[in-house]
N, C-alpha and C positions, 0 to 999 in steps of 0.2 A: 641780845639774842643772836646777833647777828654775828659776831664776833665770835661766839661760844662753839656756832656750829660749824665757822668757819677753823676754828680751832681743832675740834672733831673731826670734821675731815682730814685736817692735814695729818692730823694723828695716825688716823686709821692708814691714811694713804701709807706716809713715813711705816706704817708697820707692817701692811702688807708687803712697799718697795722691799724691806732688809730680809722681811721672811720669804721673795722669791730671791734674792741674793744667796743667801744660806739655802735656800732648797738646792737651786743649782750649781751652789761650789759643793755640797753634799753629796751629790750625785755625780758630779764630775769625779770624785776624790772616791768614790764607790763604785764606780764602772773603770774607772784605773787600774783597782784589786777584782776585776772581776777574771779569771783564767776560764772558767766554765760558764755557758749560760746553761741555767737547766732547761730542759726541752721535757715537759710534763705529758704526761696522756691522763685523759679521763671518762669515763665514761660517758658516750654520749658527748662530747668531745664540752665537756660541761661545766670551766676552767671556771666561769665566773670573772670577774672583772679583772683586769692585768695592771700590774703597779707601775706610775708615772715613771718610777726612776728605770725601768726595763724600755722606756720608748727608743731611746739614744741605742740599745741595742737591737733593735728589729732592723730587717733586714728588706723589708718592705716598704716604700715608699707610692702614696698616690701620684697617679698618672692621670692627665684630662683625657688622653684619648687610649689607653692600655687600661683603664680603671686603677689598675696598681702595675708596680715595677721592682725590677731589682737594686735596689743603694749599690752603687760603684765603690770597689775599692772599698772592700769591707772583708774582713778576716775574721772568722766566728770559730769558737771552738765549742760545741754542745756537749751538756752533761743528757745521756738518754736515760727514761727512769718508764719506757717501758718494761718493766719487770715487778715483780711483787715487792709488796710492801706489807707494814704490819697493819695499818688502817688507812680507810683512804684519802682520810684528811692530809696525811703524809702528804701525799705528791702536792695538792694545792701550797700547804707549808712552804714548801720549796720554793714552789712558783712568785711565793710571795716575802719570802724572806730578805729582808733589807742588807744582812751581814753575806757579803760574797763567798762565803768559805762554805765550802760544800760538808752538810754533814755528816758523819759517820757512817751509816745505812748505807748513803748513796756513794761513798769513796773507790769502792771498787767496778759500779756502774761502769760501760764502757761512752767512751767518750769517739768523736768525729766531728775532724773541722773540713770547712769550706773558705775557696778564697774564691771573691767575684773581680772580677776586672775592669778595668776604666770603663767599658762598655756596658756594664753591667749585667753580663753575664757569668756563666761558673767555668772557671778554669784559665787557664794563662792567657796574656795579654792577646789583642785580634791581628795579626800582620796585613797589612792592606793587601798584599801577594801570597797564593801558596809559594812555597819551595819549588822551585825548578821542576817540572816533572810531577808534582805531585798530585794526588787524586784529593779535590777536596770536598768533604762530606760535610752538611749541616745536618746538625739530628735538633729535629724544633718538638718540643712539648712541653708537657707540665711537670710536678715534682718527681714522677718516674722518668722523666728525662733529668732533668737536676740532681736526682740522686738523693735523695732523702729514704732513709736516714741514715746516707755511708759516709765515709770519706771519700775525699778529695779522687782517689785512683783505685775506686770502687765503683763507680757510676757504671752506665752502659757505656755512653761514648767512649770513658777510657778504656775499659775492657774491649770494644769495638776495635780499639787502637790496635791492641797489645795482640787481639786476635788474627786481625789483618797482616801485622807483623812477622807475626808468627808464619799462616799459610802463604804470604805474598811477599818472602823476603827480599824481593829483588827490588818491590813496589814501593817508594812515598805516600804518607798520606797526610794532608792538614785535615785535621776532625774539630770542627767546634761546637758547642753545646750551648742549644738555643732554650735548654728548657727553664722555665721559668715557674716557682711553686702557686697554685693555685690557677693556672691558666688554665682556659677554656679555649676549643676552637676557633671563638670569637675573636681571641686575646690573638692565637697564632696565629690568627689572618693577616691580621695588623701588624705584626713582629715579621712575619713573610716577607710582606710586600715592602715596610721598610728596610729591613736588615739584612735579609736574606736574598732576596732576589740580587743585590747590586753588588754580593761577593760572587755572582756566576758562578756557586755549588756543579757538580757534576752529577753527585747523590744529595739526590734530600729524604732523610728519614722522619715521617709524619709520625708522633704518636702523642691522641687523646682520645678522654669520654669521660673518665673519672669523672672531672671536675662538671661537664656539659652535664652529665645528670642530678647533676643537687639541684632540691628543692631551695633556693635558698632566700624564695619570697620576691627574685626580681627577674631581669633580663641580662644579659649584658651586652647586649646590643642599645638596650634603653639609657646604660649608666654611663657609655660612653659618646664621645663628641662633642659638641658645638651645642647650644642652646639657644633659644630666644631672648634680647637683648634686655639686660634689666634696665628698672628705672632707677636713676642716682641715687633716690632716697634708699632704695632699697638696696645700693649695693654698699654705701654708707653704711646703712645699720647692719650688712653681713659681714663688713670690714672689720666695725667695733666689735661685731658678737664672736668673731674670730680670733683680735689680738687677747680680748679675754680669755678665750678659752685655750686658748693657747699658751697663758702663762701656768707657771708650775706649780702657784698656791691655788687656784682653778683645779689644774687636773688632781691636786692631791685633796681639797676636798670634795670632787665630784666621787674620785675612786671611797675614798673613807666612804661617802655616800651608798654606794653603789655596794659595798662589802656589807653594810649594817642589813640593804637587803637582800641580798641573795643568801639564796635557800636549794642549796647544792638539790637536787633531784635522787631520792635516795636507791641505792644499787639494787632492792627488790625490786624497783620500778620496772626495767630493762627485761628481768626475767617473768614478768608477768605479761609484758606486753606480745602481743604475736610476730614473730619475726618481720621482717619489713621486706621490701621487693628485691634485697639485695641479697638475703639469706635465703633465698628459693622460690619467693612471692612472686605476685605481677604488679607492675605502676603503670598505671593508663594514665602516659604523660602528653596526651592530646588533652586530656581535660583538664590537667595540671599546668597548662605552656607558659601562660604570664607568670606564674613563678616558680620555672626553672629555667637555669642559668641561659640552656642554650636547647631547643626541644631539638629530637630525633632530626625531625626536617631541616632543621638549620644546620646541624653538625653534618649531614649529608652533603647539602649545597657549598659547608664552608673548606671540607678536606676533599671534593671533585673541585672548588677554585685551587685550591692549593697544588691540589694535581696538574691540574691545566695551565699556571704558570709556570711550575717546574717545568712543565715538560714542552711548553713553547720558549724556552730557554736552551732545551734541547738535555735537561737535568734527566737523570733517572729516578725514579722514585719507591719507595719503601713503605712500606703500612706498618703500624705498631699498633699492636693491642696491649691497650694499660689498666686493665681492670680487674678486679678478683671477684668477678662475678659474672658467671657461666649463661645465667638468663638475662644478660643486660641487652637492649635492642639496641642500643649505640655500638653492644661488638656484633650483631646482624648486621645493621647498616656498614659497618667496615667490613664484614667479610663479601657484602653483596658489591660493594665498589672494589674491592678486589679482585672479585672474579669479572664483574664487568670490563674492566680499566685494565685488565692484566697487567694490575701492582701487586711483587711478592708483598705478603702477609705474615710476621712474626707473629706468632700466637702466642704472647705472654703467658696467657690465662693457662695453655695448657702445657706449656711447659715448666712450670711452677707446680700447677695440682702435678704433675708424672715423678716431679722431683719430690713432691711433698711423699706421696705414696711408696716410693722407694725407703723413705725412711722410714716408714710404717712399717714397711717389709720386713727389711736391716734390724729395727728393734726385736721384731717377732721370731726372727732368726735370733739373734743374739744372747737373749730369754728363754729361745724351746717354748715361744706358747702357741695359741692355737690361732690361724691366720684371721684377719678381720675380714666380715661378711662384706662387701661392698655392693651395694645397691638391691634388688629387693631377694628375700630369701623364700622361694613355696611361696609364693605369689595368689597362686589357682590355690592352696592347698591350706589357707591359714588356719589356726586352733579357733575352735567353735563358738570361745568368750571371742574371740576380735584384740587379745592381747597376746603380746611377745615377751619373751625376756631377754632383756638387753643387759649386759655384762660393759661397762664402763670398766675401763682400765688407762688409768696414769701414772707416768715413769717418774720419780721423784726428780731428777733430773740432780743439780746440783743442789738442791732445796736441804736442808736438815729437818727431820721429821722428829721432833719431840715424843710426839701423841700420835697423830693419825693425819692421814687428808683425808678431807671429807669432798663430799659432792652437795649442792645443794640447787632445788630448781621450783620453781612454781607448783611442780604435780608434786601430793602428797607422797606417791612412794619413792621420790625426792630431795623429801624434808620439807615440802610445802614452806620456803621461801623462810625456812630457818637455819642458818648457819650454822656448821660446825656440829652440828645431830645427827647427821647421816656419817658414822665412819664407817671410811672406806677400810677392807682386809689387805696384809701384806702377810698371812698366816696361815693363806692355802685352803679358809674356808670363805663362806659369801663370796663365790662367785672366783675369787683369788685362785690360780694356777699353781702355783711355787712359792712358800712360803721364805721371805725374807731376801726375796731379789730386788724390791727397791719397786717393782710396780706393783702400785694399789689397785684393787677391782672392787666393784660392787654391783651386785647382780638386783636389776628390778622387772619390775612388770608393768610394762606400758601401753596401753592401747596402740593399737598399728596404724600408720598413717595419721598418725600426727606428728608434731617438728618438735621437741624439748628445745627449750634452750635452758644452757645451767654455769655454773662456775664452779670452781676448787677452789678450796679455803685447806689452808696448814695449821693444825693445833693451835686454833683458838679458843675463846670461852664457848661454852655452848649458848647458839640463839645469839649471836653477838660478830659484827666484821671485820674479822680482825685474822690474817695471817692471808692476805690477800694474794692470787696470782694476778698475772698482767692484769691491764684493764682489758679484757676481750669477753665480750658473750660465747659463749663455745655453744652450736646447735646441732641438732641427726634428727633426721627424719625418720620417724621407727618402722621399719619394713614390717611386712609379716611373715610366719615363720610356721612352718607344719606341726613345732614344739620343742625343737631343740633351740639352744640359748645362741643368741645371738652375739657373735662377738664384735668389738666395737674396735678401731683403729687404738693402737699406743698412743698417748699425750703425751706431751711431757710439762710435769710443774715449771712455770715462767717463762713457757716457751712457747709458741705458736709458729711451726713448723712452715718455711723459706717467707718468711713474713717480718718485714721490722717496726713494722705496726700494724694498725686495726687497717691501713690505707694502699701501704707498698710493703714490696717482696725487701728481699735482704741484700746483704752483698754477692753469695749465693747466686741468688736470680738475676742480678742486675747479670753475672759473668754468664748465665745462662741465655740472656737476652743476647746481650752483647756479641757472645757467638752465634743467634740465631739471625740477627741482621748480617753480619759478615759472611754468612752463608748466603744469606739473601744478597747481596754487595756483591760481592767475588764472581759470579757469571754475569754482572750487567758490564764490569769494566775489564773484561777479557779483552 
């Protein structure tokens, strides 16, 4: 008996050893042919489990005392697949597809790489000295500092460069880029006082919040540091429970696992739900604190230390607002340490919405239609039911229209959360302006003072999702109106105006920003 099971073991073992061998020449010989990593979105950021063989490309690595970090010396070229699809199973496909060749659909998607540096951050090598002369700028944040999701001489700092350049010909500058994706204040405090303080910056440009306000169930003041000291036995069994799960027939049957049960969250869900504190709400993140990332109070305390050691360095300092969200109290608390501290303040947020709204404009010019109502209309004076009519209008943009775009959203005159039922006009009637210009309208009746959120679908089946735009909830809050129809800003199909996702601006804004700190820069080193 003894012999039999000692047999069995070795069997098993012998099978598992050669099946991690082959897993990992498998993958080595698959991330060789890989030219594109795809970079997926999904609703509700709601990927589901990530294939073993994609680890060797992340670009993230744990850190004891940063929680995570940048991989050094890492060259990425991203396939983006914000943009529509036919269903949405598409983009996870991709995500999870083992053959590196990018499919069809996605071949003309744009693409953007990054290179990181022995330092492990974005952009060329770090010289221990600026240039002779030269003014040198640290810009520390999260992935709106990093650049996501441009290339390489799209970010803000480069554009910061290229601007400085430009107005301060006579001037040098070293600019290096301390942002790093998914960092919180927390993260940049630690990144500061290591990195940054002991290149003696002259400017240092702060920008975060994004990240400080996720709910994301912890602290990160909690996740990082030093611990109480375990006991042997116990760091024995997390040793073993580690080299295991670390091996590559491990992660490939945890993942298989992990796929059988995941049960995507289906895209009505989103539109039923009531917007969240980001699309106009409020989060009372006092009651929320132990888990979120980093609460109001701390992000306070952590970017006045930040301030405080620049400037007993004798540094200058700079504020950045990184958020696409107008009611966030992380951009109060930045605009109130701004004006306390008198640190210029780039206001991201609104020079993005000003940039957005010119395109608005530009469409409505370009069309001859009638100007979008912006904020409330006959207020004192609304129609006697408590409803408005609201005229939706989207640009087809590059899209090919078979059939129709539809709208579809929660409220029944909507399409009550049926797909592709509501077709929108391009024929000059329902609501439609100009027949056969390529923007669709559709005129409903909404109760006033409420938020729709809805989405566009392109000639698919009726009741069925399929001819998807980006993954974005689009929402308006419906004013009220004396009786006349309310018109709504141009969209455009697969396109979500100076936005390169549901998270950051484009390359557009990053050049927007970039010149708003150079403006801010340019009178401290007179």
């Amino acid at each position: 008996m003894l012999k039999a099971i000692f047999k069995g073991l070795a069997t098993t073992f012998i099978f598992f050893a050669l099946a991690e061998v082959g897993l990992r020449v498998a993958y080595t010989v698959r991330n060789a042919m890989v030219r594109y990593v795809p970079l997926p979105y999904a609703f509700g950021d709601d990927y589901g489990p990530t294939p073993p063989w994609l680890d060797r490309l992340m670009i993230l690595r744990g850190d004891p005392e940063l929680v995570w970090r940048l991989e050094p010396n890492v060259h990425r070229t991203y396939l983006d697949v914000f943009s529509p699809v036919r269903v949405e199973s598409d983009r996870l496909t991709l995500l999870r597809r083992f053959n590196p060749a990018v499919p069809a659909e996605f071949r003309n998607n744009p693409t953007w790489a990054i290179d990181i540096n022995a330092d492990g951050f974005r952009g060329p090598e770090f010289s221990a000295a600026p240039p002779a002369g030269a003014v040198r700028i640290a810009c520390v944040g999260d992935s709106w500092t990093f650049g996501m999701p441009v290339g390489q001489h799209e970010t803000y700092p480069e554009r910061l460069a290229s601007w400085l350049g430009a107005d301060l010909p006579g001037r040098r500058f070293d600019i290096r880029n301390f942002g790093v994706l998914g960092y919180s204040s927390f993260q940049g405090l630690q990144v500061f006082k290591s990195r940054v303080l002991a290149l003696k910056p002259d400017v240092v440009a702060i920008g975060f919040g994004m990240n400080d306000s996720e709910v994301a169930g912890y602290r990160d003041k909690d996740m990082a540091g030093g611990s109480e000291p375990t006991p042997l036995r116990a760091r024995i069994t997390s040793a073993l429970k580690g080299a295991v799960q670390s091996t590559e027939d491990y992660k490939l049957l945890d993942y298989a696992a992990l796929v059988v049960r995941f049960k995507p969250k289906p895209l009505e869900s989103y539109l039923k739900e009531p917007p969240d504190g980001k699309s106009g709400g409020t989060v009372d993140y006092d009651a929320i604190e132990p888990w979120t990332r980093v609460s109001p109070h701390d992000y306070e305390a952590n970017i006045r230390e930040m301030i405080g050691l620049a400037r007993g360095q004798g540094a200058r300092v700079v504020l950045l607002d990184n958020e696409l969200w107008e009611g966030s109290p992380y951009r109060a608390v930045l605009k109130r340490i701004a004006s306390e501290l008198q640190a210029p303040l780039v206001d991201s947020y609104q020079l993005v919405t000003d940039a957005r709204a010119g395109i608005e404009r530009d469409l409505e010019q370009r069309f001859g239609l009638a100007s979008a109502t912006r904020g409330q209309t006959g207020a004192d004076s609304g129609s006697s039911d408590g409803m408005t009519t609201v005229v939706f209008r989207v640009f087809k943009g590059d899209a090919t229209v078979p059939r129709a775009l539809s709208i579809v959203a929660a409220n029944p005159a909507l399409g009550g959360l049926s797909p592709n039922t509501i077709l929108m006009h391009d024929d000059g009637q329902g609501g439609d302006e100009r027949a056969g210009d390529g923007v669709w309208s559709y005129s409903a009746r909404l109760p006033a003072g409420t938020t729709v959120s809805y989405v566009y679908t392109n000639s698919g089946a009726r009741g069925r999702w399929e001819g998807l735009d980006v993954p974005h909830i689009r929402s308006v809050a419906v004013p009220s109106s004396s009786g006349a129809p309310v018109y709504l800003p141009i969209e455009t199909f697969g396109r979500v105006y100076m936005q390169g996702d549901d998270w950051h601006t484009n390359a557009v804004g990053y050049d927007l920003i970039g010149h708003g700190v150079a403006r801010a820069v340019e009178p401290l080193i007179r």
